[in-house]
N, C-alpha and C positions, 0 to 999 in steps of 0.2 A: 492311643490318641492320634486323631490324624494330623494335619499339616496345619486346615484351621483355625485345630483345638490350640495344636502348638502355637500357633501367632494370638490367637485369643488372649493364652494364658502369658504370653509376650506383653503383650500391649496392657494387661490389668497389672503386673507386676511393674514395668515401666509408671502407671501411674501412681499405683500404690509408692514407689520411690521417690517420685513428684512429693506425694504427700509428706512423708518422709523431710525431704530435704527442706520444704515449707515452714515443720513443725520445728524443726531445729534452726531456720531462720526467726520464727519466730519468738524461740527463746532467747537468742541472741539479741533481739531489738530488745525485748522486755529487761535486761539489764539494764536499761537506761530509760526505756519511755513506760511508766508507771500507766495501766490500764490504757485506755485508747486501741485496743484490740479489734473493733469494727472499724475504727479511722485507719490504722498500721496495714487491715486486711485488704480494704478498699482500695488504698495507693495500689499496694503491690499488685490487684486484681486489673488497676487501670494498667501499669506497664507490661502486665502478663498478655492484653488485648490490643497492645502497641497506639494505646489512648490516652488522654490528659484529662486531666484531675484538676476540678475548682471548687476550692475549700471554703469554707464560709463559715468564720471564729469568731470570737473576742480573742483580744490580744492579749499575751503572756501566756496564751497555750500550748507554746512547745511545738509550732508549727514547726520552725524550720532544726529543731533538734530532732522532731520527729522523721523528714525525710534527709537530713543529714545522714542522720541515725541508719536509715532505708540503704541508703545509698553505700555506707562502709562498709555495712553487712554482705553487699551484693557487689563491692570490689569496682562502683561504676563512680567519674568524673561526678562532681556536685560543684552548683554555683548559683549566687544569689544576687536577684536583681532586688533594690528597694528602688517603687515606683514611687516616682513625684512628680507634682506637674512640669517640671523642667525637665526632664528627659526626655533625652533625643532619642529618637530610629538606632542613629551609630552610636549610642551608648550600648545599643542591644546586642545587635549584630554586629558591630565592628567596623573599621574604618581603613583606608589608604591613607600610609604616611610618606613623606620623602624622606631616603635614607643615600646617604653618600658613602661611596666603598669606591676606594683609588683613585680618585677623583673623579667620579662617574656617578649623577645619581639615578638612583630609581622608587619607581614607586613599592611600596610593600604592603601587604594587609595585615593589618593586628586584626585577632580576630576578639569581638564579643564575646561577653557570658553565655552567650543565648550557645555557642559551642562547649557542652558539655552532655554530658549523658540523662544527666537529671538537673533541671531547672529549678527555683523558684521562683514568681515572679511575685514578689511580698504586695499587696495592697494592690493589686494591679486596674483597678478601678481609680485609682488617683492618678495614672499617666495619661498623659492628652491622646484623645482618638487616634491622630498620627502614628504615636508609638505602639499602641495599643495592636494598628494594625502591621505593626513590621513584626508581631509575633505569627501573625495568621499564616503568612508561609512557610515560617519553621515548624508550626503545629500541621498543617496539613502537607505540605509537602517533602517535610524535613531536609531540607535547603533554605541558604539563604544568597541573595543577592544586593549586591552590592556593586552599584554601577552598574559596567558592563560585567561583571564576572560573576559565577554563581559558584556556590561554595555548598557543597554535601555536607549534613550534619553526619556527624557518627551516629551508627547504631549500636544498644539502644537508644532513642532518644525522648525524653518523657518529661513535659511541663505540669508542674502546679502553681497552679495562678490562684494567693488567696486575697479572700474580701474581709472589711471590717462590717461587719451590717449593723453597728452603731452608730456614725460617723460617717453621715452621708454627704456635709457639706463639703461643695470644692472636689465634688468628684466627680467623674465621668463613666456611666452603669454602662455596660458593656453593652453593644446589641447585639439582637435576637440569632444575626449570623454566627455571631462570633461564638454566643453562646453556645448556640449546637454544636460547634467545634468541638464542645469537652466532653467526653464519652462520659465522667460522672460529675456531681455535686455532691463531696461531702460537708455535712454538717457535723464540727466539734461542738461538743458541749462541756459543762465542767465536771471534772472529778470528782469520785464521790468523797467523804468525809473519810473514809480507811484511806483512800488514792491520792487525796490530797497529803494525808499525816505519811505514807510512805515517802512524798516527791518529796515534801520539806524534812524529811530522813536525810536520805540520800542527799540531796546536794545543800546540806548544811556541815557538811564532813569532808576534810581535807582532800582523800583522795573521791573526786568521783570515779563512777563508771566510765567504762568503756567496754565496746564489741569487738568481735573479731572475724575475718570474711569467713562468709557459709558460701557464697556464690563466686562466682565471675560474671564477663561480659559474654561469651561465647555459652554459658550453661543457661544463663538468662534469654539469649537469643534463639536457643534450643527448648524451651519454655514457654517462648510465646508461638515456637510453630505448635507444638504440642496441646497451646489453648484450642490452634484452628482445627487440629484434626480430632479434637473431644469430639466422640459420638454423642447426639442429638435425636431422642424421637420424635417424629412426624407433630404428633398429639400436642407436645411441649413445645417446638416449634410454632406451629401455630397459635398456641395459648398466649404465645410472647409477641406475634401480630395481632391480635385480638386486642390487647392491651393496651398497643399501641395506636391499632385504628379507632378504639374507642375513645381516645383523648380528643379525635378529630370531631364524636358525631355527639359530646356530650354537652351541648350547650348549656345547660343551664349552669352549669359550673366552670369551663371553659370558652375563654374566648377564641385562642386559639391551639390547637392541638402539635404533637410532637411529627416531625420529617420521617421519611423512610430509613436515614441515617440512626435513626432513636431504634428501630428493629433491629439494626445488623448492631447497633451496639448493645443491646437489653438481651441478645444471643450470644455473640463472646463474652461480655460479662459474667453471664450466668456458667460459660463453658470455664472460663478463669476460676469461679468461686470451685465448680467443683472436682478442678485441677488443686485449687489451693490444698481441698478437705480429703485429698485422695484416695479421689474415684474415679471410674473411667466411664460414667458417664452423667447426662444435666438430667435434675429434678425440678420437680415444679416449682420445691422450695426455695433451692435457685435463682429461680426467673422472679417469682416471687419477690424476694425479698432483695435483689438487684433492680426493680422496678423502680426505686425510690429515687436510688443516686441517679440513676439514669434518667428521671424522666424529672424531676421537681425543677428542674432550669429551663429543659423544655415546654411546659404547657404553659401557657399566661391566662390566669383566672379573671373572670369576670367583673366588671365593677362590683356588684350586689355579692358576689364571693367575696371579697377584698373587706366591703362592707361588715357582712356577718361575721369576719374576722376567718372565715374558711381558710386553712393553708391549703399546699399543695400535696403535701403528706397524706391529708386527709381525702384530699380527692382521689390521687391514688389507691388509697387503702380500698375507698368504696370501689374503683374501678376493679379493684385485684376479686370484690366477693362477687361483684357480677357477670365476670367472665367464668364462666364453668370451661 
């Protein structure tokens, strides 16, 4: 075997290990969050490509037991914001206080929820635009500022910001900026009739569950360089620009199409999922079926789509048979 063969077989056994450590964090979640297996895999796929996640539920689905849950497993900072319309910027980020020590005072900064490793930001459609945008530079720059001083988030640093999509009044829907921001859109749905009679098992019984850490912060940080250096073929890469330049040129079902931002994230996604399933390299199926989260918050459908009751799912799907 040459030198190569020898880093070849390096680099597949490094991912097969990926998979490995993946499969046994997934065990570990599933003690506690009953099916939710595409929503559990999705979060972890968005921090594995150093992106944020907006979830879109009905309530009492275990949203924030679900990325609590994430977060224990994976040894990282968790905090929760509940958006309301009365929240301020410095409820988010944090604030300067005066504090006196020897009779001298100075100023200090508490710092914000928004300083944690994993975020939630509950119902974030119900806080005023204002606040809404003092997430936009934690999310894209992972910093915050405050006044004159600017303050580094730790890494890693990963927002999920969910929506109620029953319970529109008195809220304020994100824009189209901000939207792009979120590398996915997950949709929860409800448990099946086995998944529901398991959850009401379990925590109708004195001791619940608990997890125990499968990760750290430093093995996780070592996992999202690993998403960037997944090999990619030409073919596949392309197929995943395809996809997305045809959200631009398909009018009769779109009004308007997904950013270049939508390629480079519908590429690490797909490179994420198949780090998750350990392999060491992306399939179509992949790209494929990472289309969805990635692009259903991006595209805005047509009046006459809206009309005929067309989702965005459904557009996609058709995009995904027409690109060969």
């Amino acid at each position: 075997m040459n030198s190569n063969d020898a880093g070849s077989g390096d680099l597949e056994q490094t991912y097969r290990g990926a998979g490995d450590a993946f499969s046994a964090l997934f065990n570990e979640i599933s003690k506690v969050i009953v099916g939710q297996k595409d929503t559990v895999e999705q979060i972890i796929i968005a921090i594995l490509s150093n992106g944020h996640a907006l979830m879109e539920s009905n309530p009492g689905l275990g949203k924030t037991l679900t990325v609590s849950t994430i977060s224990k497993t994976m040894d990282l900072g968790f905090s929760r914001i509940q958006c309301t319309p009365d929240l301020m910027p410095a409820d988010i980020t944090g604030t300067h206080f005066i504090e006196e020590t020897g009779g001298k005072k100075e100023f200090k900064f508490e710092p914000g929820p928004v300083f944690a490793n994993i975020v939630l930001a509950d119902e974030i459609n119900r806080a005023s635009p204002k606040t809404q945008s003092a997430l936009l530079e934690a999310m894209q720059e992972k910093q915050v500022t405050v006044g004159n001083d600017t303050f580094i988030l730790d890494k890693p640093f990963f927002l999920l910001a969910t929506q109620n999509p029953i319970e529109m009044e008195g809220t304020f829907p994100l824009p189209e900026a901000q939207l792009d921001r979120f590398l996915l859109k997950i949709v929860l749905d409800y448990p099946s009739f086995e998944e529901e009679k398991e959850i009401v098992r379990r925590y109708t019984k004195s001791d619940e569950p608990h997890v125990e850490k499968v990760l750290n912060k430093n093995m996780v940080l070592q996992l999202q360089r690993l998403t960037r250096d997944m090999p990619i073929a030409d073919d596949i890469k392309e197929r995943a620009i395809k996809i997305i330049m045809a959200t631009r040129t398909w009018k009769e079902f779109i009004e308007f199409g997904a950013s270049p931002r939508a390629s480079i994230g519908l590429i690490l996604a797909a490179k994420a999922r198949a780090l998750v399933r350990g392999r060491n390299f992306v399939s179509v199926e992949d790209v494929d079926a990472m289309a969805y989260p990635v692009l259903r918050h991006r595209i805005i459908l047509t009046f006459e789509s809206e009309r005929r009751g067309i989702s965005q799912d459904h557009v996609i799907k058709e995009i995904l048979a027409k690109i060969k």
